[in-house]
N, C-alpha and C positions, 0 to 999 in steps of 0.2 A: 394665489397660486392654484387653486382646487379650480378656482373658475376660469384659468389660462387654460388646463389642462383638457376641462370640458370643453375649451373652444378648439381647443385643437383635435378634438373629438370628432365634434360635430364637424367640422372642415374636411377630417377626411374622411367622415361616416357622408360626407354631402358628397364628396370628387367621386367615391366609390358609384353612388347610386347618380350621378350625372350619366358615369363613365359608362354604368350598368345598362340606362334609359339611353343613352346614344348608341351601344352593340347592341338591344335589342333593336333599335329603330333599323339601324342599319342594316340588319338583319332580313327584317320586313319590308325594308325598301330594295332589296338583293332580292328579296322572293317573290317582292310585286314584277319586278322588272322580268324576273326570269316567265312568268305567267304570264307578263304581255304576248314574248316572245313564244308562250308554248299557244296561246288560244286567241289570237289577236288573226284576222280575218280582211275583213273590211274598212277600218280604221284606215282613213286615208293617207295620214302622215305613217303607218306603220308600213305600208304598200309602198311608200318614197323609199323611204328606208330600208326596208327588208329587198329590193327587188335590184341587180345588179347595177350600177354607172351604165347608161345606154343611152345612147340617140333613138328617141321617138321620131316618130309621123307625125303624131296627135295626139294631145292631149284634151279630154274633155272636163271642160268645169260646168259647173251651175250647182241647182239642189236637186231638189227628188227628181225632177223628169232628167235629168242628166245622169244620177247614181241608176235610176232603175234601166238604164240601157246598158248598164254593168254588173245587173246580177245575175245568179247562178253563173251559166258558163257563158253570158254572152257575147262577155270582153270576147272570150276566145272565137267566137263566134263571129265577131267585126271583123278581128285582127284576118280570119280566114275569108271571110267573102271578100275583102278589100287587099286582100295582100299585104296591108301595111300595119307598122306597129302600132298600137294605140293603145296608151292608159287612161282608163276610165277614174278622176277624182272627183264627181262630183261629192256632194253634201246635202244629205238629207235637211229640210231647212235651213239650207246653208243660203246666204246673200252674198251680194260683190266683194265684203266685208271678208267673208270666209273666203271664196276663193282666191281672192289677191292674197292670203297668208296662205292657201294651198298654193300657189303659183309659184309666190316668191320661194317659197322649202323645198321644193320639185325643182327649181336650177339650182339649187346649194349640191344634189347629188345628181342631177341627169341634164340633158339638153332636148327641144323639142324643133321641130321642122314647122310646127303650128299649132294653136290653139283652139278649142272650137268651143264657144261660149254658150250652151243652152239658157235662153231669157225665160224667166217667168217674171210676169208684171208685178205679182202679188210681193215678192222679197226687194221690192224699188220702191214701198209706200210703208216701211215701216222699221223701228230699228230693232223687233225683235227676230228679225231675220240676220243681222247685220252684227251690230255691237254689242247686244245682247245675248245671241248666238254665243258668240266669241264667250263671253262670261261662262257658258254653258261646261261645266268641267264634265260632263261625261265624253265631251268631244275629246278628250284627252284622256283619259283613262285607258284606254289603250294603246297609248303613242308612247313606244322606248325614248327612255332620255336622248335627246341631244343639245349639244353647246349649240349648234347653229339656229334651231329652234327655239332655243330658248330666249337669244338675244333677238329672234324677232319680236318675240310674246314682248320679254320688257319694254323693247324701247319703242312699243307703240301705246299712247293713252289707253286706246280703249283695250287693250288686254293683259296691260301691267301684271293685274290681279292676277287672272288668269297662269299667267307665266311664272306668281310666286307660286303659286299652287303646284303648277306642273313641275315646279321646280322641289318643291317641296317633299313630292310624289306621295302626301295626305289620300289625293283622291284615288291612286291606284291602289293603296293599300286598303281602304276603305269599299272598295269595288264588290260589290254583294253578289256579284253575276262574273267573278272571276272565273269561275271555273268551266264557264261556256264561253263556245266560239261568239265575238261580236256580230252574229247574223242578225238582222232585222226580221222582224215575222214578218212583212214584206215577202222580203226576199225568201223565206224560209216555207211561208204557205202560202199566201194569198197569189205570189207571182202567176200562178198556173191556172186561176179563178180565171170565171168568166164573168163580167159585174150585170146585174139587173137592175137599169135605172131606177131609182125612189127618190122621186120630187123633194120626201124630207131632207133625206141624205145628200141630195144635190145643195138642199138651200144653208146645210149646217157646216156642209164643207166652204162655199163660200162665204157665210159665215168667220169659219175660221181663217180663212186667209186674209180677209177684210175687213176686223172687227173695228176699226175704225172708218172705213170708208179711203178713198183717196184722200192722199197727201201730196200735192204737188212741191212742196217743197221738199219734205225725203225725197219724192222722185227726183228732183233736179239733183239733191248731195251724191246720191247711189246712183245715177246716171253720171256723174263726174267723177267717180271713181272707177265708173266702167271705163270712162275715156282713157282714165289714164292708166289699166292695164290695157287695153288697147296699142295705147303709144308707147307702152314699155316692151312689148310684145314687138309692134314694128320696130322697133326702134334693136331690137337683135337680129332681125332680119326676120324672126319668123311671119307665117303667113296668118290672117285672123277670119276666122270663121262664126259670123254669129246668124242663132236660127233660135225660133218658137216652135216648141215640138206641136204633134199632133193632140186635139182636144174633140169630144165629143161635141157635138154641133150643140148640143142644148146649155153645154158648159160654155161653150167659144161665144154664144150672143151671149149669155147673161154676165160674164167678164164685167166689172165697172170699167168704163172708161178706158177700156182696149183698144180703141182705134188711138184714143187720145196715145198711151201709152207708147203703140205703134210708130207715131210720128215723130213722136221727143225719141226715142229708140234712133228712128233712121238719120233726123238730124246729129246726132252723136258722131255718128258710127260713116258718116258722107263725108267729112274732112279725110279723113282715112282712108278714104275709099275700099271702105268695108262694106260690101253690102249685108240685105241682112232677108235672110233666108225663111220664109213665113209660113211653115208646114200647119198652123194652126187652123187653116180655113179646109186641112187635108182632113174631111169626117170620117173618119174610120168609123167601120160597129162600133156598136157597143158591145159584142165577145170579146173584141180586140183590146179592151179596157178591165184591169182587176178591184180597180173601184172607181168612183166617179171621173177622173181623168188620166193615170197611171196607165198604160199600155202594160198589159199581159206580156208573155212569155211569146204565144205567136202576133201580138202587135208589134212589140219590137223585131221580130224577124222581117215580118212584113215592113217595117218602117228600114230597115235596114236595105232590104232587096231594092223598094221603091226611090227612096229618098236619099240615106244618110252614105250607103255604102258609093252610089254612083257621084255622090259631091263629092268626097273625102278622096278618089281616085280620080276624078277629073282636079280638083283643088291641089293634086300633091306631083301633075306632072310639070 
C-alpha cells in the first residue's frame, strides 16, 4: 500500500514538473520568436515573411556577391535607378542548394516577373556551400516559424535535421547575439572600405574558397540543380537572368578553372535560352572593392549605373 501510494506520488510530482518544463519552454520559445521579430534584419526568409504579398520585378539570388548588392540602402538604391521592384535574397555562402529553398519560400508568399541568378564558380565545386550550408542552424536562427517552411526543411534529405531544429526552435532560443540586429560586419563596416591588394590575402581567400581544388563532379550535381531552377522558373513564365559579377583582374586570372566553369555554365543555361551575362572580365579598381573581391559601397553603385541597372530595365520590358 505505502509503495502504491509513493507511485502515485512520484507520478504526479513527474506530470507537475513535465508540465512545469513544457510552460517554461514554451515560454522561451514565445520570447525567442518575439526577438526574431523585434531584431531580425537581414535574414532572408524573415524578409519573405515580414514584407507584404507583392508582385516583384526581380528577385536576386546567389551568395555573397549577390547579398552585398543589397546592403545598407542599396536594395533601395536599384529599386530607384531601375524603376522597378526588386528583392535582394541572396545568401552569404549560400549555394544552388540555398537558393532553390530561398526561391521555393518566396512563391509560398509572393510572386516574381523574374529571377536573376548571381554565379560564383567557387559554391559549384563543393557541398559545403550547398548541403552543408543548409545544416548551418544559424541560417535560421532568425527566421519566425512557418508551416510552409517548415515542410520544405522536412521533406528534403539533406535538411531534415535542419527543419527538426527550426522546428524545435533549440537554436533561437539558444541564440547568444539575440539582442542585436542580424547585420554582417560586412555590411556594418567594412562595406564603405576601400581594399589594398596583399598577395597573402589574395592567395588565402582563394584558398578558402578552393580548399579542395575543383571538383567536376559537384560541378556537374550543382549545375543540374541550377537547370532545374531554371526550368521551374520558365516554366511560371517568369523571365531568367544569369550574370558573373565584377572581380578584380588579378582575382578573375587566378580563378581555377574559370573559363572551364564558364562553359559548363553556358552549356546549362542554352537549352533555355538563357544567356549568361559575364561582367567578371568588367576590372574595376581596386577602391571599388572592400576586400579582395566584394564591391564597396561606390562599386556597386557604379555596377548598378554601368551594368545591372540598364539589363534589369531592358530585360523587364
Amino acid at each position: 500500500m505505502a509503495s502504491g501510494q509513493a507511485w502515485q506520488r512520484f507520478r504526479r510530482a513527474a506530470r507537475r514538473f513535465v508540465a512545469g518544463a513544457l510552460l517554461s519552454y514554451g515560454v522561451l520559445y514565445g520570447l525567442s520568436e518575439w526577438m526574431v521579430y523585434r531584431f531580425a534584419q537581414t535574414n532572408r526568409f524573415f524578409v519573405i515573411q515580414s514584407t507584404p504579398p507583392a508582385a516583384h520585378d526581380w528577385i536576386l539570388l546567389g551568395a555573397s556577391h549577390a547579398a552585398a548588392l543589397g546592403y545598407q540602402d542599396m536594395g533601395a538604391r536599384l529599386d530607384e535607378v531601375t524603376g522597378l521592384r526588386v528583392m535582394n535574397l541572396g545568401v552569404a555562402g549560400g549555394g544552388i542548394h540555398v537558393s532553390r529553398l530561398v526561391y521555393d519560400y518566396f512563391l509560398t508568399k509572393h510572386r516574381t516577373r523574374g529571377v536573376v541568378y548571381v554565379a560564383d564558380a567557387f559554391t559549384f565545386h563543393a557541398a559545403a556551400w550547398n548541403e552543408a550550408r543548409l545544416q548551418d542552424r544559424s541560417l535560421f536562427v532568425r527566421t519566425p516559424f512557418d508551416r510552409a517552411l517548415l515542410v520544405r526543411l522536412l521533406r528534403e534529405p539533406s535538411t531534415w535535421t535542419a527543419g527538426l531544429a527550426y522546428a524545435s526552435g533549440f537554436p533561437k532560443i539558444n541564440n547568444h547575439e539575440r539582442w542585436v540586429p542580424d547585420v554582417s560586419e560586412d555590411e556594418q563596416t567594412r562595406f564603405t572600405r576601400r581594399y589594398r591588394p596583399v598577395a597573402q590575402l589574395d592567395e588565402q581567400r582563394l584558398a578558402y574558397l578552393y580548399p579542395r581544388g575543383i571538383d567536376l563532379g559537384a560541378r556537374a550535381r550543382y549545375l543540374a540543380d541550377l537547370d532545374a531552377l531554371v526550368r521551374e522558373a520558365r516554366g511560371l513564365g517568369q523571365q531568367v537572368l544569369v550574370l558573373k559579377p565584377p572581380l578584380p583582374g588579378r582575382i578573375a586570372a587566378a580563378l581555377p578553372d574559370e573559363d572551364g566553369f564558364t562553359r559548363a555554365l553556358q552549356a546549362v543555361l542554352a537549352p533555355h535560352q538563357v544567356p549568361l551575362h559575364d561582367f567578371s572580365g568588367d576590372h574595376y579598381d581596386d577602391a571599388l572593392f572592400y576586400d579582395t573581391d566584394h564591391l564597396n559601397r561606390e562599386g556597386v553603385q557604379a555596377f548598378f549605373e554601368r551594368s545591372l541597372a540598364p539589363l534589369l530595365r531592358s530585360a523587364a520590358r
